[in-house]
C-alpha positions as CSV (number, residue, x, y, z in Angstrom):
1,X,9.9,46.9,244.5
2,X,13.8,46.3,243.6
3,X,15.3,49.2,244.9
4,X,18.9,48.9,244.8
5,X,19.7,47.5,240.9
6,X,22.6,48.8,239.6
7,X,22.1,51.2,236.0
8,X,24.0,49.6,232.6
9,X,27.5,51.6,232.8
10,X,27.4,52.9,236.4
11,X,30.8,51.9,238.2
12,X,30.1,50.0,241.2
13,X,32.9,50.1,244.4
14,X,34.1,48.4,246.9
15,X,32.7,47.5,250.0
16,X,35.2,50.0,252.5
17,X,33.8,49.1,256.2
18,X,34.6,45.5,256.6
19,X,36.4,45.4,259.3
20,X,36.4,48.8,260.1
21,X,35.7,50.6,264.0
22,X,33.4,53.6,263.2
23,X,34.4,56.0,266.6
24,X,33.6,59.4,265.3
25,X,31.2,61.7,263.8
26,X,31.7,62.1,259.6
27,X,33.8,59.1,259.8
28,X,31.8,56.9,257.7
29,X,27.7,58.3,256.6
30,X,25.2,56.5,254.6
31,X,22.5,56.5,252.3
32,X,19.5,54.2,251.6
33,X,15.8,54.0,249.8
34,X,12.8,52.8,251.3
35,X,8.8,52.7,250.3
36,X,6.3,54.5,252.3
37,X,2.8,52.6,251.6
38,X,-0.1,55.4,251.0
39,X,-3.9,54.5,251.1
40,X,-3.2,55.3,247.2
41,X,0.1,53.9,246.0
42,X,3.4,54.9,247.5
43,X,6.3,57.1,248.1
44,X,10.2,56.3,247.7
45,X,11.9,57.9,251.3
46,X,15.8,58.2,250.9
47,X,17.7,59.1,254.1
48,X,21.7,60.4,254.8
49,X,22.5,58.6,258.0
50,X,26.0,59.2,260.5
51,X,27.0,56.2,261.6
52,X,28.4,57.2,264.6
53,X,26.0,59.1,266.4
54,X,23.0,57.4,264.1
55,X,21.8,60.9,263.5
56,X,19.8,61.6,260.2
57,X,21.6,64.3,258.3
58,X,18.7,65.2,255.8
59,X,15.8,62.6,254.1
60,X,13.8,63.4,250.8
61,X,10.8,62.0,249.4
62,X,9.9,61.1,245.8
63,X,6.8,60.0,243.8
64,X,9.4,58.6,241.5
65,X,12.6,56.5,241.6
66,X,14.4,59.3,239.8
67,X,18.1,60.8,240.8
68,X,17.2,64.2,241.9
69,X,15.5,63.8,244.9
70,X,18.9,61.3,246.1
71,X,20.8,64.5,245.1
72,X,18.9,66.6,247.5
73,X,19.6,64.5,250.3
74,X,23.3,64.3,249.8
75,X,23.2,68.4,249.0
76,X,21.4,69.0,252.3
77,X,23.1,66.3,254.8
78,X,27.1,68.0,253.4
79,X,25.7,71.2,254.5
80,X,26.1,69.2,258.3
81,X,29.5,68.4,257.4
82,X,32.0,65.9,254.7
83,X,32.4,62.1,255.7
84,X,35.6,60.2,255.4
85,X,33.5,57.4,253.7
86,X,29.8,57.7,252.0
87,X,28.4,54.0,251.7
88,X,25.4,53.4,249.4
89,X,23.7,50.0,247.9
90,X,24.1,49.6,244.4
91,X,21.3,51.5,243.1
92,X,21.2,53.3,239.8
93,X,20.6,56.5,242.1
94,X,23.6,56.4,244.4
95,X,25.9,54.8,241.1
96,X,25.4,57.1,239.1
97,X,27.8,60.2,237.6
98,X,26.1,62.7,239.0
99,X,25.8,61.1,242.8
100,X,29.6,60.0,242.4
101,X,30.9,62.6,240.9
102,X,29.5,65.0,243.9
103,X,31.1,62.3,246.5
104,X,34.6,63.0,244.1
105,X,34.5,66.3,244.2
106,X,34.6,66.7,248.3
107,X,37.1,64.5,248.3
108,X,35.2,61.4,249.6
109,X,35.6,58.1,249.8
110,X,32.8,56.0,247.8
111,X,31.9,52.6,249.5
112,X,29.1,50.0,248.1
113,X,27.4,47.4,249.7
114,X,27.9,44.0,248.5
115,X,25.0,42.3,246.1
116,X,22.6,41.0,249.0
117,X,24.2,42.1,251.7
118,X,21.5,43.8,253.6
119,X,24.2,43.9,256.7
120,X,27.0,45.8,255.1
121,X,24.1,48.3,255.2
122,X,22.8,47.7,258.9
123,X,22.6,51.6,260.4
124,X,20.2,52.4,257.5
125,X,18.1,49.1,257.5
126,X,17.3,49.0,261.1
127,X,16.4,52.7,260.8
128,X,13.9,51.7,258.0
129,X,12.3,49.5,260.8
130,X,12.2,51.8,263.3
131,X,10.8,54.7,261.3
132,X,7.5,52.3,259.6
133,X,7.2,50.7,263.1
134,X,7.3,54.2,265.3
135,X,5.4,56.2,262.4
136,X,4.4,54.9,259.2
137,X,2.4,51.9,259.9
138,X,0.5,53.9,263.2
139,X,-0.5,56.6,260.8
140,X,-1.1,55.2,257.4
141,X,-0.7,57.9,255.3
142,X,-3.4,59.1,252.9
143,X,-1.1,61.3,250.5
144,X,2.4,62.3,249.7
145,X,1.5,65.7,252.5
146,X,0.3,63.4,255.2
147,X,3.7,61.7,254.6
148,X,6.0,64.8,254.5
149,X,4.1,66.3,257.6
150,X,4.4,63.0,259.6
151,X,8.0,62.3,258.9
152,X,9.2,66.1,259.8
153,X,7.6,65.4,263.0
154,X,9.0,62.0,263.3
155,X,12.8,62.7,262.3
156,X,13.0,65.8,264.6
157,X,11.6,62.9,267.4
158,X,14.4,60.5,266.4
159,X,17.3,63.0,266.0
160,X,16.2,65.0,269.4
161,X,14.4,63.1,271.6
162,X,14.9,59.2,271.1
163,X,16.9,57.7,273.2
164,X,19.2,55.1,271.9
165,X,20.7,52.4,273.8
166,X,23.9,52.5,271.3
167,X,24.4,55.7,272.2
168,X,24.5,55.4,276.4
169,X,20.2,56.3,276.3
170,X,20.8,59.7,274.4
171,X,19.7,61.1,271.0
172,X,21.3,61.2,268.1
173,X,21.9,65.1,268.2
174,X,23.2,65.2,271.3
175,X,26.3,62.7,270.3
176,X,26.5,64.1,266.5
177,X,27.1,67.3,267.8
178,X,29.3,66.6,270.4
């Protein structure tokens, strides 16, 4: 499924992080969609990633592409902290007022993804592959609860265990919180 397809009326930004050296927590944070494959249909996973340390801030599921469960992401991941820079595709979810307007209001800086550019993107995207590769497609899921429980386990595993090349071959906590 099209996942990132901009609503009629949504504003769309700029792209911020061309050119840009990332070298610090909350600098620059992003959010993505993804599908999780069920033996019966699907679920839609959206995750709030730092760039810097590559540490997942929060991650919802949904049974639907609507706003809210976007929302709850964003809500739980500033409860970590506020980014400089919060860069989304151009999804009706993470265009819309009410995603924007919460991005405003702490005084953030909203960046966007060009149309097909995958790579402006590249934190998110190659955490997508490492998440279906490490979890998703070694458990397939029966239901929306096999999914939840598997992914708690899994993002604790990435955020406090895996060790990341990037990051000098420690986890993501241990450089996101310093």
């Amino acid at each position: 499924p099209r996942l990132s397809q901009p609503a009629a009326g949504h504003t769309i930004y700029p792209y911020l992080l061309r050119g840009v050296t990332v070298d610090r927590v909350n600098q620059v944070w992003s959010a993505d969609i993804t599908y999780i494959r069920l033996q019966a249909g699907f679920v839609y996973l959206v995750a709030v990633m730092d760039w810097f340390s590559r540490y997942v801030l929060s991650w919802a599921l949904s049974i639907t592409l609507d706003l809210s469960f976007c929302v709850e992401a964003l809500e739980q991941a500033l409860g970590h902290g506020c980014p400089e820079i919060f860069n989304t595709d151009q999804g009706g979810q993470f265009t819309s007022q009410v995603f924007t307007a919460r991005l405003k209001q702490g005084g953030i800086r909203i960046s966007m993804d060009g149309r097909g550019r995958a790579l402006d993107n590249v934190f998110v995207e190659r955490l997508w592959r490492t998440v279906k590769q490490e979890e998703v497609y070694l458990q397939d899921y029966q239901s929306v609860q096999d999914a939840r429980q598997g992914l708690v386990r899994y993002f604790v595993f990435y955020n406090e265990e895996r060790l990341h090349q990037a990051l000098g071959y420690r986890p993501p906590a241990a450089v996101y919180s310093g």
